[in-house]
N, CA, C and O atoms as a CHARMM CRD file, in Angstrom:
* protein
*
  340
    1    1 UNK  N    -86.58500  99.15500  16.31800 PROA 1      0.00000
    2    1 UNK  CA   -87.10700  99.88900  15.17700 PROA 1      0.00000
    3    1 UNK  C    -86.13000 101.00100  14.83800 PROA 1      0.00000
    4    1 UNK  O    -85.43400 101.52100  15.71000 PROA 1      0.00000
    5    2 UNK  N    -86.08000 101.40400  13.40800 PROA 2      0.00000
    6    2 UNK  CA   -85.24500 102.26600  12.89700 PROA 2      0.00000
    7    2 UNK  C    -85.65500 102.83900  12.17300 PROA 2      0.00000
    8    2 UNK  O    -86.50300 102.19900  11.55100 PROA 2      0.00000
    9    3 UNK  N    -85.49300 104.14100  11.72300 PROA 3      0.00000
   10    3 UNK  CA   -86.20700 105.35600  10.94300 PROA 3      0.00000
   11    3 UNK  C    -85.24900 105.48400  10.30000 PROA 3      0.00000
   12    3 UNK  O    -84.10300 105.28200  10.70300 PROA 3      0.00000
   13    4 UNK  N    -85.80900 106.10800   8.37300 PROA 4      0.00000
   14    4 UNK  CA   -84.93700 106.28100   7.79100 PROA 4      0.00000
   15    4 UNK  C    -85.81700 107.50300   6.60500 PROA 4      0.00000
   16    4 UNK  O    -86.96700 107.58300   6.17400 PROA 4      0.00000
   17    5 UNK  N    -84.81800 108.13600   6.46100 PROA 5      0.00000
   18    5 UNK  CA   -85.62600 108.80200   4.98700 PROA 5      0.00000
   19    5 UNK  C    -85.05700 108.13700   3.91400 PROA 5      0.00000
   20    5 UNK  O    -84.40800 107.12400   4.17600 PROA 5      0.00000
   21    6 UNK  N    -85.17000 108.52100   2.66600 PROA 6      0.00000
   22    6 UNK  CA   -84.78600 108.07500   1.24200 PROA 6      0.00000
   23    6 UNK  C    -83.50200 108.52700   0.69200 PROA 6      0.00000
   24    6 UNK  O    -83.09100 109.67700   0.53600 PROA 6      0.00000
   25    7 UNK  N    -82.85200 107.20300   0.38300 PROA 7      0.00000
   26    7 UNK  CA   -81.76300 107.52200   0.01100 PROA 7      0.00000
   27    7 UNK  C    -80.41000 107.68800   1.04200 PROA 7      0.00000
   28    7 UNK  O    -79.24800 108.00100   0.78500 PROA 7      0.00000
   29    8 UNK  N    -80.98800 107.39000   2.13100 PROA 8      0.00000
   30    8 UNK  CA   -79.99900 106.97000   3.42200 PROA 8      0.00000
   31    8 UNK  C    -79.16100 105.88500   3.44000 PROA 8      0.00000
   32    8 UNK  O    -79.53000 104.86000   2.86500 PROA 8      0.00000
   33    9 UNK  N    -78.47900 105.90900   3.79600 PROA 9      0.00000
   34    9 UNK  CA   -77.41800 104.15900   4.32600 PROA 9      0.00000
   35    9 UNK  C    -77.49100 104.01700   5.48900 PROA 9      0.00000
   36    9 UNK  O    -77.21200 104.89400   6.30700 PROA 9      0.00000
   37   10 UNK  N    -77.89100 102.85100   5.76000 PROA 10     0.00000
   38   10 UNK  CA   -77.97000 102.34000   7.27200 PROA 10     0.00000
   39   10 UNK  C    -77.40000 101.35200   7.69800 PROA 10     0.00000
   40   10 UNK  O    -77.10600 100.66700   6.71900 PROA 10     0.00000
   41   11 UNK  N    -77.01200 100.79600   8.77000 PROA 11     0.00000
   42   11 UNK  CA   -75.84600  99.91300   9.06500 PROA 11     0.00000
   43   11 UNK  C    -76.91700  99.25200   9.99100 PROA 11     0.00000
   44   11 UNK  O    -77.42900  99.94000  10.87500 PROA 11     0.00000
   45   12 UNK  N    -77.25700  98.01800   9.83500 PROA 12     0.00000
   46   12 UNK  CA   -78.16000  96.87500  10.34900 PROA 12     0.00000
   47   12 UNK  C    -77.09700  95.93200  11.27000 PROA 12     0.00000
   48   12 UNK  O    -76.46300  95.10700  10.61200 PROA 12     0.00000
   49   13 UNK  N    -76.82700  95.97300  12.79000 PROA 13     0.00000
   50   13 UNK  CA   -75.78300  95.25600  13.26600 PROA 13     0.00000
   51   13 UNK  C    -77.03200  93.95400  14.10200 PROA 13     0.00000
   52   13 UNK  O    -78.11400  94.13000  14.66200 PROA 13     0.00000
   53   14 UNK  N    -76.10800  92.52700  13.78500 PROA 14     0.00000
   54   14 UNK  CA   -77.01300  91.80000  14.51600 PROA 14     0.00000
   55   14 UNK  C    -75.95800  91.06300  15.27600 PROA 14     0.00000
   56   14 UNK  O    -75.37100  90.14600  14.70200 PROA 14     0.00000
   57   15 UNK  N    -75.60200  91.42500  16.73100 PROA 15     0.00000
   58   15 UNK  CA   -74.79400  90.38700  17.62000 PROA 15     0.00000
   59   15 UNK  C    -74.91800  88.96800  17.29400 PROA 15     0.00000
   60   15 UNK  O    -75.96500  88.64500  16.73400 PROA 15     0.00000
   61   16 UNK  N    -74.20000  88.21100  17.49500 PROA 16     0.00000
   62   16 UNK  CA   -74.38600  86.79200  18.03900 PROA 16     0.00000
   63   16 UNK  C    -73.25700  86.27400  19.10300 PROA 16     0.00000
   64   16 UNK  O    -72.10300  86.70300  19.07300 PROA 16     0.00000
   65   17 UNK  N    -73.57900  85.59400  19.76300 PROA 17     0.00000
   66   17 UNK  CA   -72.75600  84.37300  20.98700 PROA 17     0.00000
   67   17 UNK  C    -73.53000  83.18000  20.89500 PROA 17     0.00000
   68   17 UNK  O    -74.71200  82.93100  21.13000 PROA 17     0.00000
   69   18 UNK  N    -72.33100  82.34600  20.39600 PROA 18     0.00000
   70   18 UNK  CA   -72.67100  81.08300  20.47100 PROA 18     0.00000
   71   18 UNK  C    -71.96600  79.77900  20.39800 PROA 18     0.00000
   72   18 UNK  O    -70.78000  79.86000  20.07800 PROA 18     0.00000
   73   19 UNK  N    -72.32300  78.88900  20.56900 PROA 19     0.00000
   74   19 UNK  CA   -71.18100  77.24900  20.62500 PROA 19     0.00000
   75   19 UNK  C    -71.75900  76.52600  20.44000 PROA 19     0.00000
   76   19 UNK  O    -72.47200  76.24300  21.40200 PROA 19     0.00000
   77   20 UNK  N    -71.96300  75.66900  19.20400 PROA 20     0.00000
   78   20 UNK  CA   -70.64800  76.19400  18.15900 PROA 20     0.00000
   79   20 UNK  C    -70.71300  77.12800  17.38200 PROA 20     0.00000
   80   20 UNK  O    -71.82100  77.34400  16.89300 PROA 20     0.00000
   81   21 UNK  N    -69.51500  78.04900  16.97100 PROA 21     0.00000
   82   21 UNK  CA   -70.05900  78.87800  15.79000 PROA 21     0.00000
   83   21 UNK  C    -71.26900  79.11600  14.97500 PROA 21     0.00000
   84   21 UNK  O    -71.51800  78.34900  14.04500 PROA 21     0.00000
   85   22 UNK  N    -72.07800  80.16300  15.25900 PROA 22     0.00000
   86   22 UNK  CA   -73.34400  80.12900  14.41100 PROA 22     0.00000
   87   22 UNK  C    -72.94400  80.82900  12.69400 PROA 22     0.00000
   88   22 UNK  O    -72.01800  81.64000  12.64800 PROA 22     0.00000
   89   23 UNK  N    -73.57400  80.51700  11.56800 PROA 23     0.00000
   90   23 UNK  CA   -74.05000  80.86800   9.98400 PROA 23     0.00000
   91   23 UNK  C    -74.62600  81.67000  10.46500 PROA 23     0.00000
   92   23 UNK  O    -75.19100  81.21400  11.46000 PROA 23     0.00000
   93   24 UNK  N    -74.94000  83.27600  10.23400 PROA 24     0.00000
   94   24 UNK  CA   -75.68400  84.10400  10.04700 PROA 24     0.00000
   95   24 UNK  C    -76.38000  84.20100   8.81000 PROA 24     0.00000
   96   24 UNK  O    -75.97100  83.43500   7.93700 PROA 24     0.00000
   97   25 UNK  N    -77.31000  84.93400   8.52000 PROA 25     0.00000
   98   25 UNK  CA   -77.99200  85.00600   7.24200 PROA 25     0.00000
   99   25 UNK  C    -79.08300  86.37500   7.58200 PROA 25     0.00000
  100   25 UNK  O    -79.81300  86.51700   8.56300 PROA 25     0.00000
  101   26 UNK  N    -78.92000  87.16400   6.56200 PROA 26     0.00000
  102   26 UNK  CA   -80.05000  88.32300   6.56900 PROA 26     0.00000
  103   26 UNK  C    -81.07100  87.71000   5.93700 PROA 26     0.00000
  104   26 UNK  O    -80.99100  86.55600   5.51800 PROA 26     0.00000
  105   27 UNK  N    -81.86100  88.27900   5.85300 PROA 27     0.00000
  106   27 UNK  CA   -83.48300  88.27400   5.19200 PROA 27     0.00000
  107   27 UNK  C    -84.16600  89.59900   5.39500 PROA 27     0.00000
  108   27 UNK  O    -84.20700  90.19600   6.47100 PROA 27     0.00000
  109   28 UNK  N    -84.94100  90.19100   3.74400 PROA 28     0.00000
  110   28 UNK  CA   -85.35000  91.47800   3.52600 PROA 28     0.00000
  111   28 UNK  C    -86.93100  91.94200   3.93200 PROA 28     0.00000
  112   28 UNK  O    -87.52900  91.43800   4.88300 PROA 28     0.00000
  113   29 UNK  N    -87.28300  92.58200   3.39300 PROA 29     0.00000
  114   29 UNK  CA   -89.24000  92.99200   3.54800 PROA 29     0.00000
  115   29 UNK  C    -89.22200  91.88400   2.18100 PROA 29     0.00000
  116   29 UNK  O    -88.54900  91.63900   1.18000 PROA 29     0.00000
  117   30 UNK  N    -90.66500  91.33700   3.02200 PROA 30     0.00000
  118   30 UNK  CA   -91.05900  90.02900   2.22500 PROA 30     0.00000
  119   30 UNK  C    -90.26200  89.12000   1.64900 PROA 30     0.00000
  120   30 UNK  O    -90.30000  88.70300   0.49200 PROA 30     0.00000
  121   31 UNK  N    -89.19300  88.70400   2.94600 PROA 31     0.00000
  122   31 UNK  CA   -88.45700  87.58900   3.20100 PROA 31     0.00000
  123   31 UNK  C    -87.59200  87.17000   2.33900 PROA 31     0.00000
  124   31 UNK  O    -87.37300  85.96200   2.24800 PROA 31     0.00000
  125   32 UNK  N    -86.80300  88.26800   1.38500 PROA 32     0.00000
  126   32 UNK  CA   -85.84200  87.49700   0.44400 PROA 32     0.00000
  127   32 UNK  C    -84.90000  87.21900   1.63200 PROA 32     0.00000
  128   32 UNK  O    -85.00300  87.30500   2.85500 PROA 32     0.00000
  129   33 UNK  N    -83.87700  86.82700   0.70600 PROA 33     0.00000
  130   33 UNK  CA   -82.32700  86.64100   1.42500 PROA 33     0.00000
  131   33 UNK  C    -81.64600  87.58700   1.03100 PROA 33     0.00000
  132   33 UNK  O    -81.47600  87.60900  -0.18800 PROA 33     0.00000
  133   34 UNK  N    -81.11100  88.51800   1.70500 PROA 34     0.00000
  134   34 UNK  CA   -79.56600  89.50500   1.19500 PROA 34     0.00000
  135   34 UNK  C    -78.43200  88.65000   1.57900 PROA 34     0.00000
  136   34 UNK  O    -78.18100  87.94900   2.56000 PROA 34     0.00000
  137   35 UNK  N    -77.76700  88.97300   0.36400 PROA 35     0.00000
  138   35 UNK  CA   -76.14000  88.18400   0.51200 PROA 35     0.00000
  139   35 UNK  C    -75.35200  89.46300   0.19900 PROA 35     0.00000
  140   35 UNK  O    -74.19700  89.32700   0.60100 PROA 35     0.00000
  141   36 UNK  N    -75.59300  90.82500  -0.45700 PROA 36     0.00000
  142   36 UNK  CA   -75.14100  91.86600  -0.92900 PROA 36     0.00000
  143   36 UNK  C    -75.17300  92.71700   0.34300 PROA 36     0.00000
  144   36 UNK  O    -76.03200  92.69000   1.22500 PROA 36     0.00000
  145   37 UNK  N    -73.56900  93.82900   0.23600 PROA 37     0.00000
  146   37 UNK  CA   -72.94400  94.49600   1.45800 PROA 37     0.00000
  147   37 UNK  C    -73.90200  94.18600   2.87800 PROA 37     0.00000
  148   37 UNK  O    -74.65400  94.76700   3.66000 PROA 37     0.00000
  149   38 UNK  N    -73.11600  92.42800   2.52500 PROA 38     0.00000
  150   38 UNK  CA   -72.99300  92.21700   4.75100 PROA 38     0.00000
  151   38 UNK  C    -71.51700  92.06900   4.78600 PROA 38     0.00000
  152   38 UNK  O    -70.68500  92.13400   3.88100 PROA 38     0.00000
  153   39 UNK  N    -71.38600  91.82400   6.23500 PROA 39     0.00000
  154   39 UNK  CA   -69.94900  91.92600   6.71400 PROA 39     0.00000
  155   39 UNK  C    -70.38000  90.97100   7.71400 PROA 39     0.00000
  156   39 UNK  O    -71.34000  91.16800   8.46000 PROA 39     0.00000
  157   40 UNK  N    -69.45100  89.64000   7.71800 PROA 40     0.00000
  158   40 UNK  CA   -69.83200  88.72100   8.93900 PROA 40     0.00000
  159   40 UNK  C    -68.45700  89.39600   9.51700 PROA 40     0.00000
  160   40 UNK  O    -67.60100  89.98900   8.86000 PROA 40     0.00000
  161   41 UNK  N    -68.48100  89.11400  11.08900 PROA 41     0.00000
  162   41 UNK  CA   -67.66000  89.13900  11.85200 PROA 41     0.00000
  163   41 UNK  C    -67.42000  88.35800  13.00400 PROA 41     0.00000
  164   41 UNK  O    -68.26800  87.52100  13.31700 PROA 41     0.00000
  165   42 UNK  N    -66.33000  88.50700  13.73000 PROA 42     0.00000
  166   42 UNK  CA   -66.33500  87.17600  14.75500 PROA 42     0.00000
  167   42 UNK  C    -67.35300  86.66300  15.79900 PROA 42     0.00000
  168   42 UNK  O    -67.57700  85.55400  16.28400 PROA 42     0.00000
  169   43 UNK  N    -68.06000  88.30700  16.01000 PROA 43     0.00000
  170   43 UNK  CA   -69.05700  87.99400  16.98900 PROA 43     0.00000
  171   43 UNK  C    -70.67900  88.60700  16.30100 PROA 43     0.00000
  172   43 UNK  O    -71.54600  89.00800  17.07700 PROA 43     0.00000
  173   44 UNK  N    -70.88500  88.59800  14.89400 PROA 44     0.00000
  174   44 UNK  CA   -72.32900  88.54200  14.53000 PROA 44     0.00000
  175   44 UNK  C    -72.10900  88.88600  13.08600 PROA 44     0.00000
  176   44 UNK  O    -71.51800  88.09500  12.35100 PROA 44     0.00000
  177   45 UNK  N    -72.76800  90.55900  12.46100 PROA 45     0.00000
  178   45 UNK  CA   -72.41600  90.61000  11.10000 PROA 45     0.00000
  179   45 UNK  C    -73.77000  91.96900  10.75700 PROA 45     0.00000
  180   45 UNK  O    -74.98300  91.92100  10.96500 PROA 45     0.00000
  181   46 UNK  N    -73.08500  92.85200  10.29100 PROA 46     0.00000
  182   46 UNK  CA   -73.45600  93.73200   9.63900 PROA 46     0.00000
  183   46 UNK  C    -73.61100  93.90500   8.35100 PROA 46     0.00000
  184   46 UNK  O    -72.74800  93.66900   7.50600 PROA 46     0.00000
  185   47 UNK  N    -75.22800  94.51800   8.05000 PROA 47     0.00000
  186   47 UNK  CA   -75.53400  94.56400   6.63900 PROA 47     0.00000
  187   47 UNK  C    -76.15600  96.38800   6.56400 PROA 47     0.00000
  188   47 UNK  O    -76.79600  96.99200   7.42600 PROA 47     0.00000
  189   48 UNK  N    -75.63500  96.92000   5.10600 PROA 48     0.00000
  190   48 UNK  CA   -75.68500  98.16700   4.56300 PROA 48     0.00000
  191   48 UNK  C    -76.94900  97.83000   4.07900 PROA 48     0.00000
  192   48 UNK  O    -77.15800  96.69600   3.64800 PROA 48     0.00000
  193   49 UNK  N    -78.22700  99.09500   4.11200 PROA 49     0.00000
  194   49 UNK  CA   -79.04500  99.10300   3.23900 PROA 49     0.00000
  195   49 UNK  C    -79.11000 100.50800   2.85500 PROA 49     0.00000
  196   49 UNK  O    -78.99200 101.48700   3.59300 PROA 49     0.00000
  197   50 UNK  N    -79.31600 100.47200   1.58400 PROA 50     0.00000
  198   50 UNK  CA   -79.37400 101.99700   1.01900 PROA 50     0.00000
  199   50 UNK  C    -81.16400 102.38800   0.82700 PROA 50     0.00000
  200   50 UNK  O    -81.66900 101.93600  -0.20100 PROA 50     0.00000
  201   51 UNK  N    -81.85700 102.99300   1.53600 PROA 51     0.00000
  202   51 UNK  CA   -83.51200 103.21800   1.50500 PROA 51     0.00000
  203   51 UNK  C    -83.82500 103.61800   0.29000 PROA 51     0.00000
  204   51 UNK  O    -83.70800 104.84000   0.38000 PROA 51     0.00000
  205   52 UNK  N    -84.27000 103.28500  -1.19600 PROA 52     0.00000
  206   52 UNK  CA   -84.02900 104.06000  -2.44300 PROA 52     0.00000
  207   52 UNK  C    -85.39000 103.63000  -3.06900 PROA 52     0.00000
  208   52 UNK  O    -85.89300 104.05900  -4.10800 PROA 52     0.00000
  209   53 UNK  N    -85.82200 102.79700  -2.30900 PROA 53     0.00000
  210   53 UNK  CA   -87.51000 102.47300  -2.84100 PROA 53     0.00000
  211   53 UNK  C    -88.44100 102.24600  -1.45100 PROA 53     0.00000
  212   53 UNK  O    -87.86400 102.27800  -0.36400 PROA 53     0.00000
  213   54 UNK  N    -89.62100 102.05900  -1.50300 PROA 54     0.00000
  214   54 UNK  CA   -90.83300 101.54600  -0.83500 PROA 54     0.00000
  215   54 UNK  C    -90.76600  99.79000  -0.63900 PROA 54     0.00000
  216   54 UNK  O    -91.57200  99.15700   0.04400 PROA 54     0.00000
  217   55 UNK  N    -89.68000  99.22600  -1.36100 PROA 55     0.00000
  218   55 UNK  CA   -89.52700  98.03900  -0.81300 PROA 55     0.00000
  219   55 UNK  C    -88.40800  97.74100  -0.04000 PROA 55     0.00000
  220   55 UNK  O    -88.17400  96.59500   0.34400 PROA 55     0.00000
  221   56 UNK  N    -87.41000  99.09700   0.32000 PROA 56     0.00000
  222   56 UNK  CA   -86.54400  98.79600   1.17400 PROA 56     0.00000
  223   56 UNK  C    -87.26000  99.18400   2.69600 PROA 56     0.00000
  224   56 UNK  O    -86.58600  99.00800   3.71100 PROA 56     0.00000
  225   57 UNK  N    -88.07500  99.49600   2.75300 PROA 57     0.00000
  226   57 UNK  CA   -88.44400  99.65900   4.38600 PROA 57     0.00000
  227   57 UNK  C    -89.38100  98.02800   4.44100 PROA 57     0.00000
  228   57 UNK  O    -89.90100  97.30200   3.59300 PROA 57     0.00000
  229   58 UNK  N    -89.22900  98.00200   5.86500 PROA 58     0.00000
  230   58 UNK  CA   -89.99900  97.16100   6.59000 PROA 58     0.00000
  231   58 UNK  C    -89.40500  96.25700   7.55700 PROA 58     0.00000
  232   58 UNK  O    -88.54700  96.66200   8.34100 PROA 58     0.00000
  233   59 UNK  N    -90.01100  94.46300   7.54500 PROA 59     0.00000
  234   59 UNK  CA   -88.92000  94.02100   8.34800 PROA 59     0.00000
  235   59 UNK  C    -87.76800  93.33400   7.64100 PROA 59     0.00000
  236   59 UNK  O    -87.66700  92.93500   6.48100 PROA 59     0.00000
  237   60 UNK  N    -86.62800  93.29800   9.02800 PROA 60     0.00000
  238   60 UNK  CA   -85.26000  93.09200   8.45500 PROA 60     0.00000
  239   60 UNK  C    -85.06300  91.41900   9.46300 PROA 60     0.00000
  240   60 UNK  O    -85.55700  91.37500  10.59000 PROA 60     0.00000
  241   61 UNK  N    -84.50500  90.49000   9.03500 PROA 61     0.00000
  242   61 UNK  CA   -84.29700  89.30400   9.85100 PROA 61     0.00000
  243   61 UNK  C    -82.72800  89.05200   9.98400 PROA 61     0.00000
  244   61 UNK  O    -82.03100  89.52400   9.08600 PROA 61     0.00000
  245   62 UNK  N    -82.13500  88.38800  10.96800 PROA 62     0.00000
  246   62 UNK  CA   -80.84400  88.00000  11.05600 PROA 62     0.00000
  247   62 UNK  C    -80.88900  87.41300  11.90300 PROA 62     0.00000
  248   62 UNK  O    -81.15400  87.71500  13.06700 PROA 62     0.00000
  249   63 UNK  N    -80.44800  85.78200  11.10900 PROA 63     0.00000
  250   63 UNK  CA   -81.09400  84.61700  11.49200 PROA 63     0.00000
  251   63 UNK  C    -79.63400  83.84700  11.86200 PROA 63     0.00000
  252   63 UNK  O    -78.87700  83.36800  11.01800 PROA 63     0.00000
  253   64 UNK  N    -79.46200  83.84400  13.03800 PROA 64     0.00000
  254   64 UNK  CA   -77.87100  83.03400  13.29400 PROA 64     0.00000
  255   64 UNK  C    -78.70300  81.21300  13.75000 PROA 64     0.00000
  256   64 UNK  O    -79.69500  80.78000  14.33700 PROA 64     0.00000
  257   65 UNK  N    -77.39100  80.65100  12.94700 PROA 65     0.00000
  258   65 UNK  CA   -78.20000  79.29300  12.92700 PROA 65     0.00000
  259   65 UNK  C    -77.09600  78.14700  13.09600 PROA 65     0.00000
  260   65 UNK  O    -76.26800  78.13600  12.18500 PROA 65     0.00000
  261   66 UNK  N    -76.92100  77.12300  14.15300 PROA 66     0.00000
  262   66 UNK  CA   -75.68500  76.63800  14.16300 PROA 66     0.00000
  263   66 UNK  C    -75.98300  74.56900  14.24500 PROA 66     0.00000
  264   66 UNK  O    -77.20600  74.51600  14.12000 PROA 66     0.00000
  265   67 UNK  N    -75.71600  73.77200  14.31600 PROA 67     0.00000
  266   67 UNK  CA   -75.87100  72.79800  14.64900 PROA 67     0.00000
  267   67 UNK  C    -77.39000  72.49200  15.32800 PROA 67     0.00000
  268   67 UNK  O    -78.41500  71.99000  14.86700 PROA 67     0.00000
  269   68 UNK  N    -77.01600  73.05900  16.69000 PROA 68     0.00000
  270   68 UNK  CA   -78.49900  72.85800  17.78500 PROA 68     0.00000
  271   68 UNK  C    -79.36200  73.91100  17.50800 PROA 68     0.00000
  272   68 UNK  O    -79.95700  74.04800  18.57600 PROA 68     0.00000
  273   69 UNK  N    -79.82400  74.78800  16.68900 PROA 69     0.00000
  274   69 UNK  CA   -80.77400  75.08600  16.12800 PROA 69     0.00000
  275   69 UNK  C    -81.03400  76.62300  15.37300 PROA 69     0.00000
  276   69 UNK  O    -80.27500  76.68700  14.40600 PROA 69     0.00000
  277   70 UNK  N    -81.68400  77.60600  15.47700 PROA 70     0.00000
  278   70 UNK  CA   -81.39000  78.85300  14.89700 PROA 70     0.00000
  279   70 UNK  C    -82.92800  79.80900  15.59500 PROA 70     0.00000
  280   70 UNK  O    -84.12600  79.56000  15.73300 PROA 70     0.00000
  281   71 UNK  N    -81.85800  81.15600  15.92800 PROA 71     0.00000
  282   71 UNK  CA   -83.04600  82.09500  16.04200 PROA 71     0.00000
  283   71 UNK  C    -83.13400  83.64300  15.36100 PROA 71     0.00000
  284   71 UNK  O    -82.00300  84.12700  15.31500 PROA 71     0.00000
  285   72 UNK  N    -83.91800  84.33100  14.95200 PROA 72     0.00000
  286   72 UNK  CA   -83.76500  85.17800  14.07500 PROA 72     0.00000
  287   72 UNK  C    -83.75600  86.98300  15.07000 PROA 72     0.00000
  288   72 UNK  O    -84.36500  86.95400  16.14000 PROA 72     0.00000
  289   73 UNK  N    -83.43300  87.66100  14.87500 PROA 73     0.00000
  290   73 UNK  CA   -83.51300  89.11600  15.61600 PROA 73     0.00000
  291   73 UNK  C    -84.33200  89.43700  14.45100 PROA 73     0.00000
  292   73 UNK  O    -84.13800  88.98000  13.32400 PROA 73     0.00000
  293   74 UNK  N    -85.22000  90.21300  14.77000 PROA 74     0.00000
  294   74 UNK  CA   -86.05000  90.96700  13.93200 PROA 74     0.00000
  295   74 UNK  C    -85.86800  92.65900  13.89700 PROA 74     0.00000
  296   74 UNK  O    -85.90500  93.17400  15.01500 PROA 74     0.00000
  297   75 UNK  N    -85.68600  93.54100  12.80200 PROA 75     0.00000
  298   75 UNK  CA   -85.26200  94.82600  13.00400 PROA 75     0.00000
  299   75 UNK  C    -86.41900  95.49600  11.81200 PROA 75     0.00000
  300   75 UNK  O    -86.71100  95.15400  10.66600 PROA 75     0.00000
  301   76 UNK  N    -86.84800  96.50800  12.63400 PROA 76     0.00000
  302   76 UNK  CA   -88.28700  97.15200  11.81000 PROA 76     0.00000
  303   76 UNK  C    -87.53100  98.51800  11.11200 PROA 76     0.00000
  304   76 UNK  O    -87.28100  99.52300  11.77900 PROA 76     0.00000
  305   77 UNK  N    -87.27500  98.41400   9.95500 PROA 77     0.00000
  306   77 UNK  CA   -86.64400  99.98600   8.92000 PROA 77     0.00000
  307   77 UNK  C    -88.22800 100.57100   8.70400 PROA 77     0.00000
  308   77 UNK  O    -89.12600  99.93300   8.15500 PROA 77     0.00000
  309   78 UNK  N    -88.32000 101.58500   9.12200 PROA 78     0.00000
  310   78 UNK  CA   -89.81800 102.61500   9.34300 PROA 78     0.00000
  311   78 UNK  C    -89.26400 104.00900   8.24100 PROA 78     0.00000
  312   78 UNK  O    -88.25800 104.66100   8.51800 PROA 78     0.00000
  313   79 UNK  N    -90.02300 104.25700   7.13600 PROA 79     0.00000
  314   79 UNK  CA   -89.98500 105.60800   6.46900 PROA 79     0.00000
  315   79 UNK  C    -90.33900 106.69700   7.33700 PROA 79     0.00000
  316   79 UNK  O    -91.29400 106.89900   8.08600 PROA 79     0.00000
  317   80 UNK  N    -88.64600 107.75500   6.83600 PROA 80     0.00000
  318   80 UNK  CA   -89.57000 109.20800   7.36600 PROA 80     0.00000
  319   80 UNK  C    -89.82400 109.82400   6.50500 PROA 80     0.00000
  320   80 UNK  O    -89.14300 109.80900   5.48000 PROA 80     0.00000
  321   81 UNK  N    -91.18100 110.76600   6.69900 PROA 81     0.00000
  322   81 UNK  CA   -91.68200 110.94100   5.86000 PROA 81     0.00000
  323   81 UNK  C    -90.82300 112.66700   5.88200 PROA 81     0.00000
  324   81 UNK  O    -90.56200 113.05700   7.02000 PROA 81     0.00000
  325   82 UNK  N    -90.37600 113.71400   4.60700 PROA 82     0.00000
  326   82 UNK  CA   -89.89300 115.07800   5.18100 PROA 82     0.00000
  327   82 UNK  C    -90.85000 116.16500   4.74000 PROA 82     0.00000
  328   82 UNK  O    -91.22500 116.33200   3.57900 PROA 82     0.00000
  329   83 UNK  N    -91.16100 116.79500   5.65900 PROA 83     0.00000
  330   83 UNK  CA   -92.68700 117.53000   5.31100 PROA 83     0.00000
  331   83 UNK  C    -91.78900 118.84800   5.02500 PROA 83     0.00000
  332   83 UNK  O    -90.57600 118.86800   5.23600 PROA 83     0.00000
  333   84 UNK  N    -92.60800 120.07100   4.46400 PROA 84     0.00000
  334   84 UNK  CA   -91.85600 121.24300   3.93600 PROA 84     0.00000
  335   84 UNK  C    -93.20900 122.05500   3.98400 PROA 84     0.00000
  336   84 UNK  O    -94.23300 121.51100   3.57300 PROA 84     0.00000
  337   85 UNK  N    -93.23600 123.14000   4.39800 PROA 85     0.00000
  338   85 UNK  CA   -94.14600 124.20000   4.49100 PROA 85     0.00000
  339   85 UNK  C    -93.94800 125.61600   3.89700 PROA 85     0.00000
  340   85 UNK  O    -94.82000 126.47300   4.04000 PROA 85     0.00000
């Protein structure tokens, strides 16, 4: 799980190891697909989210998927809320 206030950038890293080479793929709150600022890399792939609405929090998926089959990491983006007195 990850906390964020509004208007933050956050760097979503999801490892992978695997043989053969796994396809990564993100997925957003209420399961779109992001294809916008990821970064695959040799060993998994990082995606930027900028928190700028109520539909950027929630869950985050990164789904590495290769020949013999696919499993997803799940990552929870949680609002902070900033109180002022």
């Amino acid at each position: 799980q990850i906390g964020s206030w509004d208007y933050n950038n956050l760097t979503l890293n999801c490892q992978v190891t695997s043989f053969p080479a796994a396809l990564v793929t993100w997925f957003g709150p209420a399961g779109r697909q992001i294809t916008k600022n990821v970064i695959n890399t040799g060993d998994g792939s990082h995606l930027t989210v900028t928190t700028s609405s109520p539909a950027d929090y929630g869950q985050y998926a990164c789904r590495a998927s290769n020949k013999i089959g696919n499993t997803d990491q799940i990552i929870m983006v949680k609002r902070w809320c900033k109180y002022t007195f």
